[in-house]
C-alpha positions as CSV (number, residue, x, y, z in Angstrom):
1,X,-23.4,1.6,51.4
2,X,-21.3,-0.7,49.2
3,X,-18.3,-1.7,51.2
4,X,-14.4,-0.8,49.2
5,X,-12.7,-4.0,47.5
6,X,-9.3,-4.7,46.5
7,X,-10.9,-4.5,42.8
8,X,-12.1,-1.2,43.3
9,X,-8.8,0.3,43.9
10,X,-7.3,-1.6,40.3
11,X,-6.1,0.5,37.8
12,X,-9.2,0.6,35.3
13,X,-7.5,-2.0,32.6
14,X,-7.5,-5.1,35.5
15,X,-10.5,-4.7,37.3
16,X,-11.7,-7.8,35.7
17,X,-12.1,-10.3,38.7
18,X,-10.7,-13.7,36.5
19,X,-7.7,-11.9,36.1
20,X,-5.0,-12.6,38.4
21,X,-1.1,-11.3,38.6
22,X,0.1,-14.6,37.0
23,X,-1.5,-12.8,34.0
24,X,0.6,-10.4,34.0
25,X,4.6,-9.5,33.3
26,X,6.6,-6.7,33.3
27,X,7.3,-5.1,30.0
28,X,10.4,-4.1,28.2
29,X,9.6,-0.5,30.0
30,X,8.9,-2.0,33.6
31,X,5.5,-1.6,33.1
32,X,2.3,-4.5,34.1
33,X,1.6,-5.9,30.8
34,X,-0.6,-9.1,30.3
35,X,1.0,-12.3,29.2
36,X,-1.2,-12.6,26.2
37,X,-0.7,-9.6,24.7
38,X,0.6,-10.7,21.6
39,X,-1.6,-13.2,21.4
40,X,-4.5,-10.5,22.2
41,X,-3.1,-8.2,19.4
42,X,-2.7,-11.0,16.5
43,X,-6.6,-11.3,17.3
44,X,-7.4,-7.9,17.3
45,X,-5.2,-7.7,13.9
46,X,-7.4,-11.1,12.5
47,X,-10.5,-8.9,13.5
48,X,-9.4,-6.2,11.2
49,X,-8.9,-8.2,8.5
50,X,-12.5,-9.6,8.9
51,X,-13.8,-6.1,8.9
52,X,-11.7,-5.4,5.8
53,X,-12.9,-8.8,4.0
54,X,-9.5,-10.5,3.6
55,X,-10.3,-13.0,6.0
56,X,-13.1,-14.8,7.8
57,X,-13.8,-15.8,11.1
58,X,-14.9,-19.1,10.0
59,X,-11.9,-20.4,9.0
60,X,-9.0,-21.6,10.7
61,X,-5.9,-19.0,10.1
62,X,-2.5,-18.8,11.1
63,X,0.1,-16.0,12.2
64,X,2.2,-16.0,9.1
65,X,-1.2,-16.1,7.2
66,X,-2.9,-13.3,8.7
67,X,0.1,-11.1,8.7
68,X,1.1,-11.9,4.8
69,X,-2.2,-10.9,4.4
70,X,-1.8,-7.7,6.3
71,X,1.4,-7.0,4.5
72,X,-0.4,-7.3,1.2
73,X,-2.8,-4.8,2.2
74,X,-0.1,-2.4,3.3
75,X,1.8,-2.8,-0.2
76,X,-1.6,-2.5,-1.8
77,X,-2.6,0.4,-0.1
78,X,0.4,1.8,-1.1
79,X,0.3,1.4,-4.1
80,X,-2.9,2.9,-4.6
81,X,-1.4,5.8,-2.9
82,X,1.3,6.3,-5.0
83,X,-0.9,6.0,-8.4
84,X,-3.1,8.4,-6.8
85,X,-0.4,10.7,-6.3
86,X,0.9,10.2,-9.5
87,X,-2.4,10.8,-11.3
88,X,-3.6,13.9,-9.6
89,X,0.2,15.3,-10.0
90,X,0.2,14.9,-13.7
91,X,0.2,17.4,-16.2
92,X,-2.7,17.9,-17.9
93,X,-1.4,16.9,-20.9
94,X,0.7,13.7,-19.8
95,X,0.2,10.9,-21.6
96,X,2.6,8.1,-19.4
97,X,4.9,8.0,-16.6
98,X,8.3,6.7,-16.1
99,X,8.3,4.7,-12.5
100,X,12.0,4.3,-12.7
101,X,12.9,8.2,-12.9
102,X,9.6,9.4,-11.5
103,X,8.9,11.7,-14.7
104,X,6.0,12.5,-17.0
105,X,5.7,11.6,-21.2
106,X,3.8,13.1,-24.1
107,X,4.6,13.1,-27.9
108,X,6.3,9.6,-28.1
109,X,7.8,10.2,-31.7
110,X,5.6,7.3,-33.6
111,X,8.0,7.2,-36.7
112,X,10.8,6.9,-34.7
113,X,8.8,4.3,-33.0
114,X,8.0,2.3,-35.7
115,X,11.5,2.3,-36.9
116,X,13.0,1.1,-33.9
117,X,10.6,-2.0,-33.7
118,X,10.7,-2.9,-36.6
119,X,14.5,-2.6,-36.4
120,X,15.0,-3.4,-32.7
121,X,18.6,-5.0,-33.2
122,X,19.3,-1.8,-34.4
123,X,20.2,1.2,-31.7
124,X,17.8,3.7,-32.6
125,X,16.7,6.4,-30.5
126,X,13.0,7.9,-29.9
127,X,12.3,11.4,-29.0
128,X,9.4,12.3,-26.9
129,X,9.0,15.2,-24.1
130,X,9.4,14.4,-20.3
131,X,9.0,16.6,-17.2
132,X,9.8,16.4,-13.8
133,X,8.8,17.4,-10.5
134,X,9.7,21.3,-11.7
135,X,6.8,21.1,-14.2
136,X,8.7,21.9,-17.0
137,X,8.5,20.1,-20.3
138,X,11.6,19.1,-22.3
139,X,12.9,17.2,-25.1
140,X,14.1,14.3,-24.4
141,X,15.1,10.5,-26.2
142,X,15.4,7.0,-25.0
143,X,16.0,3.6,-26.5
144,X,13.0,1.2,-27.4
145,X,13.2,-0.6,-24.1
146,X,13.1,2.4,-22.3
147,X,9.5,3.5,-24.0
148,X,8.2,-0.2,-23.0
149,X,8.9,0.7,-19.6
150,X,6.8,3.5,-19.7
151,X,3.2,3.2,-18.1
152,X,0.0,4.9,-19.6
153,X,-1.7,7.5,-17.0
154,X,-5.2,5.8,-18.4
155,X,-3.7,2.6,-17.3
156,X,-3.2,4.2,-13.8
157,X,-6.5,5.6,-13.8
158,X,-8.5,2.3,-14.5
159,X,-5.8,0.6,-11.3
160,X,-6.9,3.1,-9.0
161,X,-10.6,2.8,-10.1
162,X,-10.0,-1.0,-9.8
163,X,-8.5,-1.1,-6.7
164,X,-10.4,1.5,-4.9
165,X,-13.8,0.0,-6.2
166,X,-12.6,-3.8,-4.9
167,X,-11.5,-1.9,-1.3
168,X,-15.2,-0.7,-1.3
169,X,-16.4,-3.8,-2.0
170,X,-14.4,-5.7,1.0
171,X,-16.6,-2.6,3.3
């Protein structure tokens, strides 16, 4: 019969016999927790941006590296969550969106359109329909600057298939 060690009574996470209690530190919560643990996490975070393709194990990396690109992952991902949500939301027959009010556009008045570029020191106003979050349609009419600020649903469409299409590449 095998005869009972100090290592058999460990708690499960320090069994290892190279580890020792210099190793360790209490935590902000009086709990054990290993010295290296941020240094264990930034590796475990530089792992998942191997798996993910945005980095390689190869090379030679940084902190601020690795976590600029794990913030430009997050702001991508979100992105591409909010144009999802945006596209699936829309009304069938939306034609662009307004990131700045958070409202769908159809009908952009085209004479009215023309007029105003071709006039653009002029103040002229374009009609077109919007709707909100209520999914009701109304008249509505903005200034030319307003209408360049508007962003085609197609144009969303081909973002998401873009940016979905390069995340399954990185997989």
């Amino acid at each position: 019969m095998k005869e009972v060690t100090e290592f058999d009574l460990r708690h499960p996470d320090y069994k290892d016999p190279d580890l020792k209690p210099e190793h360790f530190e209490f935590d902000g919560e009086g709990k054990i927790a290993r010295k290296d643990r941020f240094e264990r996490g930034m590796r475990r975070v530089h792992g998942m941006l191997i798996d993910l393709g945005l980095s390689s194990s190869r090379d030679a990396w940084t902190v601020k590296e690795e976590l600029q690109k794990l913030k430009k992952y997050i702001e991508d991902m979100q992105r591409l969550k909010d144009l999802v949500c945006i596209v699936e939301q829309a009304p069938e027959d939306a034609e662009y969106f307004n990131l700045e009010n958070r409202e769908y556009v159809k009908n952009i008045d085209v004479e009215h359109l023309d007029i105003a570029k071709a006039e653009p020191s002029e103040s002229h106003l374009i009609n077109h329909d919007t709707c909100g979050k209520d999914g009701v349609w109304t008249e509505n009419s903005a200034w030319l600057e307003n209408i360049h600020s508007l962003v085609m649903l197609a144009d969303m469409k081909e973002e998401i298939l873009v940016m979905s299409g390069a995340m399954e590449a990185c997989k």
